[in-house]
Every structure is written in structure tokens, then in C-alpha cells.
N, C-alpha and C positions, 0 to 999 in steps of 0.2 A: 835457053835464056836464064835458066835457074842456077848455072854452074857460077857465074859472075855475083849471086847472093849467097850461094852458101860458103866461097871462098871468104867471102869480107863477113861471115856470119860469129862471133864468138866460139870458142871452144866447147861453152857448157850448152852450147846451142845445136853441136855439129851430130848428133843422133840425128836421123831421115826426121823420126817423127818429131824431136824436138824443132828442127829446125821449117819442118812444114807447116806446125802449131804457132810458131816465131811469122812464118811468113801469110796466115791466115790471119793472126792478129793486125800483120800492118795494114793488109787490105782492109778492114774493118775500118784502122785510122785513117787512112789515107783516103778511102773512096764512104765506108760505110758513115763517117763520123760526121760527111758531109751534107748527110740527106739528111730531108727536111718532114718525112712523112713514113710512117708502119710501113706501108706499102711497099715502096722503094728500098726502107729497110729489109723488109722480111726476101723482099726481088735478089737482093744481095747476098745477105748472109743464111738465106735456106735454100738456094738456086745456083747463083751463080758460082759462087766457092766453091760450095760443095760438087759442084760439076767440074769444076778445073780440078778438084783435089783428086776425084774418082777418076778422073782424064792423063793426071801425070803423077800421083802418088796413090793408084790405088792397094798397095798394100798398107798404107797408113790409114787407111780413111776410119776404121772402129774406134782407132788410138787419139786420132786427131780431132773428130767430130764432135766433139763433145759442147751440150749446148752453152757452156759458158767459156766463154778466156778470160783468162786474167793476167795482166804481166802488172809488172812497176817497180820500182827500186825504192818502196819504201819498208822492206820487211827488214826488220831486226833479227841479229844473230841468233842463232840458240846457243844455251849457253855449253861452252867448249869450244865453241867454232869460231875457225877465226877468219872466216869471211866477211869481206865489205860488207856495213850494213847498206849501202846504196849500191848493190850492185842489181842492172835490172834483172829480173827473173820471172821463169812460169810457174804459178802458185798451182796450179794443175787442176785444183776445185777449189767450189765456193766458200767451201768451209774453211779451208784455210788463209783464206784472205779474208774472209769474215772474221774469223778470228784474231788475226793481226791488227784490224781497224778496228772493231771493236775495244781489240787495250788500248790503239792510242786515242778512242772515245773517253773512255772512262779516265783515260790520263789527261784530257781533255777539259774535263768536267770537275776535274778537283783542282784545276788552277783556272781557270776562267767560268762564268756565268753558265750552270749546266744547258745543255743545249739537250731535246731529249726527242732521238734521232732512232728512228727504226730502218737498221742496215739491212734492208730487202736486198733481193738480186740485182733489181733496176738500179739502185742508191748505189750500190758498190761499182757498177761499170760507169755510172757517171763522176762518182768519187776518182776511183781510178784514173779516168781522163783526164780530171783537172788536174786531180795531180802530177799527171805526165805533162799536161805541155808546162805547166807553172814552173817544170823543173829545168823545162829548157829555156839557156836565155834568149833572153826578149820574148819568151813565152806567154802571149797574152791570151784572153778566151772571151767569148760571145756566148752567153748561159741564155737559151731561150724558153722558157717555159711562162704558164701560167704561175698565178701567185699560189703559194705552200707546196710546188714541188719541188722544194729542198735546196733552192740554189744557191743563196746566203750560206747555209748551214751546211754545205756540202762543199761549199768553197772556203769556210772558215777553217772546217776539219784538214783537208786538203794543206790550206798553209801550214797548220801547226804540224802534221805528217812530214811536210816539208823543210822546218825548221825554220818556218819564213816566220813576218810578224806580219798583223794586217792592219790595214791603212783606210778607217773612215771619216769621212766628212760631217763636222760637228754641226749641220745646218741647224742657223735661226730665220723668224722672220722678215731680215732686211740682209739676208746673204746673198752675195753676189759674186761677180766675177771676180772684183778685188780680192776678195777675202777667201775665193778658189786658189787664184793666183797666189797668196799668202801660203796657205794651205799647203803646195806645191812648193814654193819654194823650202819650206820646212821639211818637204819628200825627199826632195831630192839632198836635201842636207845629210839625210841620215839612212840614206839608201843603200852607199856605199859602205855601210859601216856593216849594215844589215840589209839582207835583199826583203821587198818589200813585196804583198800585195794588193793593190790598190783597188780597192772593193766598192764597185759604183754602182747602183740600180735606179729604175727608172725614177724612183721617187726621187731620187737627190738631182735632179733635172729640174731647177728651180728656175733655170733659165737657157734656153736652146743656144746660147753662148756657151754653156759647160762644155757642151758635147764638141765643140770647133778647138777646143782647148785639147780636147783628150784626141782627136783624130791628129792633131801635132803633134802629141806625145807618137803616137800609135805609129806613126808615119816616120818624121825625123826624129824620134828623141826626145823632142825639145822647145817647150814652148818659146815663139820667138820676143825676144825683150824681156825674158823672164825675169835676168836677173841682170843689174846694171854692171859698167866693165870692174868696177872698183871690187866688185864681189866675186868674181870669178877665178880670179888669182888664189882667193881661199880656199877655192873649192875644188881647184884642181891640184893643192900641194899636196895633201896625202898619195896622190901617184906619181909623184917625183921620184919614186925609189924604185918604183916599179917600173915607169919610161925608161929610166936611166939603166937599171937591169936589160930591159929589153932592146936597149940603146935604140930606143925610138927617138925625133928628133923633137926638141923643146922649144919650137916657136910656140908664142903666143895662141896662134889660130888652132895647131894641132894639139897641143896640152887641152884645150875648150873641146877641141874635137873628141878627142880618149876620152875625159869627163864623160861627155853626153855618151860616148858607146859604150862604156863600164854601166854606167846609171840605167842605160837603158835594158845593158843585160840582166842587170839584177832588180827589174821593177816591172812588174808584169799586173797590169789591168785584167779583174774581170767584169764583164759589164754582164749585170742580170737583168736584162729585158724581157718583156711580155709582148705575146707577138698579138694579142688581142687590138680592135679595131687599125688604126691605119700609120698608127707613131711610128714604129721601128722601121715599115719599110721605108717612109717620107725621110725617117734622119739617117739610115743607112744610103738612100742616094743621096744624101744631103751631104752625108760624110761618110765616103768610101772607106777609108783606112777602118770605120770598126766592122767591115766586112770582111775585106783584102789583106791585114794585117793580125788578123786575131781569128785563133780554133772556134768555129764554131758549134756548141754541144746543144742539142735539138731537147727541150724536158718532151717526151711524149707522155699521151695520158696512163697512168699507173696502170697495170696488167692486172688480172684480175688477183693472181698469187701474192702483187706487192697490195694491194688495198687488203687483201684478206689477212697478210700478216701486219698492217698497219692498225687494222681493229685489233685483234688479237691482243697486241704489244697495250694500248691503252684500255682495253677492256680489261685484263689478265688481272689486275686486284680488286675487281669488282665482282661481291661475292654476288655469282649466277651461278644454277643448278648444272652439273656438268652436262649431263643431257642437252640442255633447252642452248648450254655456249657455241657449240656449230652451227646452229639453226640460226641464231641470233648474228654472228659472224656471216652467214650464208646469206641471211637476209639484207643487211647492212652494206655487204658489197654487191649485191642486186641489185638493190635501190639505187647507187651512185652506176653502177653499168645502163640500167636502165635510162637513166636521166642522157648520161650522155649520149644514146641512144635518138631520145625522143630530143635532144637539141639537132642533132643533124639530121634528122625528119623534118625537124620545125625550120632548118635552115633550107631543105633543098624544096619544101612546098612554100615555103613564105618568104623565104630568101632575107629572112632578120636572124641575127647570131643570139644566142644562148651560152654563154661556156660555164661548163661546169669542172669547175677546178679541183685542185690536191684540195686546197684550203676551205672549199666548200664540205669537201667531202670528211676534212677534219673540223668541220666548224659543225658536221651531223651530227660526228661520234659524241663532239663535246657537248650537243644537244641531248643528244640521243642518255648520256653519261648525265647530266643536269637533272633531265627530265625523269630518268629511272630513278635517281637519290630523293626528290621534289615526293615523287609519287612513293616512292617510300616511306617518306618520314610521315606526310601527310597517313599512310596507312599505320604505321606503330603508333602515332597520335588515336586513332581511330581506335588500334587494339587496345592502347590504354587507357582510353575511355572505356569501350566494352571492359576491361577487364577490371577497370573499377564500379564499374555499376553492378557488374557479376559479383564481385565481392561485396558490395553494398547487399543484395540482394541476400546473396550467402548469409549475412550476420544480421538482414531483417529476417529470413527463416527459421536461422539459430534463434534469436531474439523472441519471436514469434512461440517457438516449440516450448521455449520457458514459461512465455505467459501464457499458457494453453494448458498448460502443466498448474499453475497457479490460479488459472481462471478452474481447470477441472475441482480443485481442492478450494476452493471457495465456494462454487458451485453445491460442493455438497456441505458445505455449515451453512448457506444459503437455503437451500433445502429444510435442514433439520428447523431453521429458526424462519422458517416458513412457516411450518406444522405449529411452531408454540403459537406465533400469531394468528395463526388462522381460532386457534383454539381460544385464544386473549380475542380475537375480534366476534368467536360466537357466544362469550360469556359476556363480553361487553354491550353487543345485540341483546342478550337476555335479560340483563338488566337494564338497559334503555327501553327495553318494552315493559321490563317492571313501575320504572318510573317517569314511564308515558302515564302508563296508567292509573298512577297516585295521581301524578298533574291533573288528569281531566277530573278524578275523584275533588282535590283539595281546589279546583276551579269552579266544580260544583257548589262542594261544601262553600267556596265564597263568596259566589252568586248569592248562593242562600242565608248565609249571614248577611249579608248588606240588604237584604231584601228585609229579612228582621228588623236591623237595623231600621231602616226607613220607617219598619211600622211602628217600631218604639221610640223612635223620634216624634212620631205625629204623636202617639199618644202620652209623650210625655208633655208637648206642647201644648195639649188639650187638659191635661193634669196642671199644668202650669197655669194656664187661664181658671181653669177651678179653683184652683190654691187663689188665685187670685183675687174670685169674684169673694170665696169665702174667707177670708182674709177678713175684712170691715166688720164679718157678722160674729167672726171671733173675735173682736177684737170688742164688740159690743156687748159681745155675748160675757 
């Protein structure tokens, strides 16, 4: 059954091993891209391939086996080659398709809003995808993942790899279906000029009438009553030269018809849904076409090697001791394995979900990254305090050893004019007991004059009476 593939298989394909690598890849797309769970996947592509490979190409299996593919037709020439740059092809390792998406990252980043995207193994097979069906037309896709596993940002890359533009919805709050409707007519105005990708997530679900819009797209083409008849005639004259080339016939109804199938091959929907509680599967029966008409790329939860090289990439200018940076990486992605872990414990004994997502798991690091700088800064506050108190301390010691130095040499003229006064205080003792001892003499002595005193008052008073009485007899006399 293999002869009928590798005859329609390309030239640069027609190697055994190239072309068994070629044809392990489609199964992947074709059967792998459609499962919904690890399990089923790893059932797949570590089981049953590899059993058909060893079953009908076993001397290829060392060459072929290898745990990554990678095809797509977005690498660039090297220079001297004059190879299509979109011709699809096997990159053969990771490293070289990493490397090719990583420059058109960074060429990425220097003309639109940097996006700052860690190209793990997982990112590149889902990057890849996108951009493989995006390239086909009418190629649309169904991105299921939780929030911050990379779908926005992986489908943006994607277009611009592609050379597409991308196509968001300006929502306010009184936006509605009209102003969808608007929005779409303006799409399709400029779709044809440039193919489009029209980048829908569940937030822009402002009302369960969007999604009945997009399953018209997704279905026929074409929303019906889009655009009134007076308008369509405009919009279908830029392929008049090309009908007319193709000498297709130019009724009315068919020139409207080409319109919508040109438009539709160059305008590819991706819808980023979250397959958390019960929305996606109630609006996927609700609206078949974004099931049945569009790839659907499963996010599963990151592996333990993509969350390890997702810290790494945001930790990496954070100055940590190189030692203590595995451990801290090791722990960091333990932490997020564990969690999800104990959420499907928590789910199969309590039967209540838990999900722990990319965006939590980067909402840690940015924690985890807050909270080390928080506690740093709070700690070199700390050391320059200590380190100025220490310096304070320093120059009271300094300061201290000076006047210790000044107190010693005072100290001793202190001393010496100790000894004169001691010497001034017992010569001043000697002579205060010298004239203690006059006082109590000349206190004597005055006791004893006024005692005199008193007597020679009386007897002068008595002398006076005598003068007195004799007085009249001298006077007689």
C-alpha cells in the first residue's frame, strides 16, 4: 500500500528514509493532531508507528525514529541557494528549526509589540502546526488549551512566518453583532488584497451570536446578508481579469460565488478556546463547523523539560548563585508538577476541578521573581543600615580613642594640681585653726571688756550722783 505514496511523494522526499520520516509525520497530522489527551497521544506516536515502522521499514527505524519531526515551508534560503524559500521540507532536528523561528522571533519583535516567547520543543510542534494548516487554503484551526499556553502568541508568530497579517476585534462595551458584522465586512474587503488571519478567543465572545457568525464563515464562506447587492459588484471586480484568464463564466451569481471561494481561501480563523468547565463543548454542538471545519491543536499541560526551560529563560538575568540556579529551577518546576498532581487527586476523590495552568505557572515565576527582588531590597536596606550604624560606631571608637588620649593628659595636670591644693587646703586648715583660735581669745577678751565696762558704767553713775550731791557744797563752799 506504500508504493501508491511514495510514487506521488516529492523528489527531495524519495530517500527510504526520507520518505518514511515524510510519511510518520502525516500520521502524526492526520491521526496524532487529533487526539485530545497524553495518553492517546504517547498510544500513537511511541506504539503504534513505531510498530508499523519496525513491521515494514525496519532498516530505517534508528534513522527515522527520532523523537522530534519537524517539517514546514517556512525556512529561508541560505545564502547562495537558490531554493524556494517555501518549499516544504525535513529540518531533521530541533535545533535547526529553532533556529529558523527564533530569527523570525526576533524579526518579529523589532517591528511589532515584542512578544517574549520561550521556543521549548512543545512551542515549536505547535508553532509548526499552525503554521502548516494556516498555509493551506481555507486553512482554519481550533487552539485548545488553558490560558498562557502560548496560543495567541504562537499563532501571531505563525502569521507573520507566514507572511499573512492578523486580524483583531477592537471590542468596547456596547459591541455587538452590528459592529462584528462591520468588522467583517472591512475583512473581507482587504483579504483579497492580503490573506488574513482572523484571531478569535474566547474573551471576544461578547455574545453567543458571534460564534453563529463564524460557523457561516467556517462553513459556507460567508456570512449570509453580509453585504447588500449594490456592494458586491465592487468586490467582485478585482477578479475580472483573472475569471476572464480562466474564462470562467461571468454571471452575476458566479462572479459572488469566486468572491466568496478566493476570500475564503485566503482567510483562515483561529479560534483560542479553553476547554475548562462546560463552554466549548455546549458551543461546539451548538456550532458544528468550528469542529468539522477547522484543525484542531490540543495545548496539553507543558512537559516537565518545556516548564524547566520556561524558568530558566525568565530567571537567567536574575543575579542567583550558580550553584543554588538548578535547584531553584528544579524546585520551581516541582512545585507546578506537583500542583497538577494534587488537582487530579482532588478531582477523582471530590469530583471538583482545579486546573492549573501555563499562566499560573508563569504568574509563580513572576511571584516567585517579585518576591526574591521585595526581599532583597528590603535586605540591602537592612545591610545599609547595619552598615551605617557599624560606621557610626567605627568613628564613636575613633572619637572615643581621642578623648581617652586627652582625658589621659589631663588627668595627669589634674593630678599634679591636685597635690598644690591639697597642699593650699592644709595650709588653709592651719590657719583657720590659727584663727579659730584668736576668735575664741578676742571673744574672751570681749566678754571681758564689756563686763568692765558695765562696772565702770555703774561706778561712773555713782561718781555722777556724788558730783552731784557735792556740787551745792562747792558751790557754798
Amino acid at each position: 500500500m506504500y508504493e501508491g505514496l511514495y510514487l506521488s511523494t516529492p523528489d527531495k522526499f524519495k530517500t527510504k528514509a526520507g520518505f518514511v520520516r515524510l510519511w510518520r509525520n502525516e500520521c502524526h497530522r492526520v491521526f496524532g493532531d487529533r487526539l485530545i489527551n497524553n495518553i492517546d497521544s504517547n498510544l500513537v506516536q511511541e506504539e503504534i508507528i513505531p510498530g508499523l515502522i519496525r513491521q515494514h521499514f525496519k532498516d530505517t527505524e534508528e534513522e527515522v525514529m527520532q523523537p522530534n519531526l519537524f517539517f514546514g515551508d517556512f525556512a529561508l534560503s541560505e545564502p547562495g541557494e537558490a531554493e524556494d524559500p517555501r518549499l516544504y521540507e525535513d529540518f531533521c532536528s530541533v535545533d535547526r528549526v529553532k533556529e529558523k523561528l527564533e530569527f523570525f522571533l526576533s524579526e518579529y519583535n523589532d517591528e511589532h509589540k515584542m512578544m517574549d516567547l520561550v521556543l521549548f520543543t512543545d512551542a515549536l510542534q505547535h508553532l509548526t502546526r499552525i503554521h502548516r494548516v494556516i498555509r493551506f487554503p481555507k486553512g482554519s484551526a481550533l487552539l485548545v488549551g488553558f490560558g498562557g499556553s502560548g496560543k495567541q502568541s504562537l499563532t501571531r508568530l505563525a502569521t507573520y512566518v507566514a507572511a499573512y497579517d492578523i486580524f483583531r476585534l477592537n471590542l468596547t462595551r456596547t459591541y455587538g453583532q452590528e459592529d462584528l458584522k462591520e468588522d467583517l465586512r472591512n475583512l473581507y474587503k482587504l483579504v483579497l488584497k492580503q490573506e488574513k488571519t482572523f484571531l478569535f478567543t474566547d474573551a471576544d465572545v461578547a455574545d453567543e451570536g458571534f460564534l453563529e457568525l463564524l460557523n457561516n464563515i467556517l462553513t459556507i464562506g460567508m456570512v449570509p446578508s453580509l453585504f447588500p447587492e449594490e456592494e458586491k459588484d465592487g468586490l467582485c471586480s478585482p477578479l475580472d481579469a483573472e475569471m476572464r484568464r480562466k474564462k470562467l463564466p461571468e454571471t452575476k451569481d458566479f462572479r459572488w460565488n469566486y468572491f466568496v471561494t478566493r476570500a475564503r481561501e485566503k482567510l483562515h480563523i483561529c479560534l483560542c478556546m479553553s476547554p475548562a468547565g462546560d463552554s466549548l463543548r455546549i458551543r461546539c454542538r451548538s456550532f458544528p463547523g468550528l469542529v468539522s471545519n477547522t484543525q484542531i491543536d490540543w495545548f496539553f499541560p507543558w512537559p516537565e523539560d518545556a516548564l524547566s526551560d520556561v524558568a530558566t529563560h525568565f530567571l537567567k538575568d536574575v543575579p542567583i548563585d550558580k550553584e543554588l540556579f538548578p535547584k531553584i529551577i528544579g524546585h520551581i518546576t516541582m512545585i507546578h508538577i506537583s500542583v497538577q498532581k494534587y488537582s487530579s487527586d482532588f478531582d477523582t476523590i471530590y469530583k471538583r476541578k482545579n486546573y492549573s495552568t501555563p499562566k499560573n505557572y508563569l504568574d509563580f515565576i513572576k511571584n516567585y521573581m517579585k518576591f526574591l527582588g521585595d526581599k532583597r531590597k528590603s535586605i540591602d536596606m537592612s545591610v545599609t543600615r547595619l552598615e551605617g550604624g557599624l560606621a557610626t560606631l567605627a568613628k564613636a571608637a575613633e572619637d572615643t580613642a581621642v578623648l581617652q588620649e586627652e582625658l589621659a593628659i589631663q588627668d595627669a595636670d589634674i593630678a599634679e594640681k591636685k597635690i598644690v591644693v591639697e597642699e593650699m587646703i592644709a595650709n588653709i586648715n592651719a590657719k583657720t585653726e590659727v584663727a579659730s583660735k584668736q576668735e575664741v581669745d578676742a571673744t574672751e577678751m570681749k566678754n571681758f571688756l564689756e563686763e568692765k565696762n558695765k562696772e565702770i558704767t555703774i561706778k561712773k553713775a555713782e561718781a555722777d550722783l556724788a558730783l552731784e550731791e557735792a556740787e551745792p557744797i562747792v558751790a557754798e563752799a
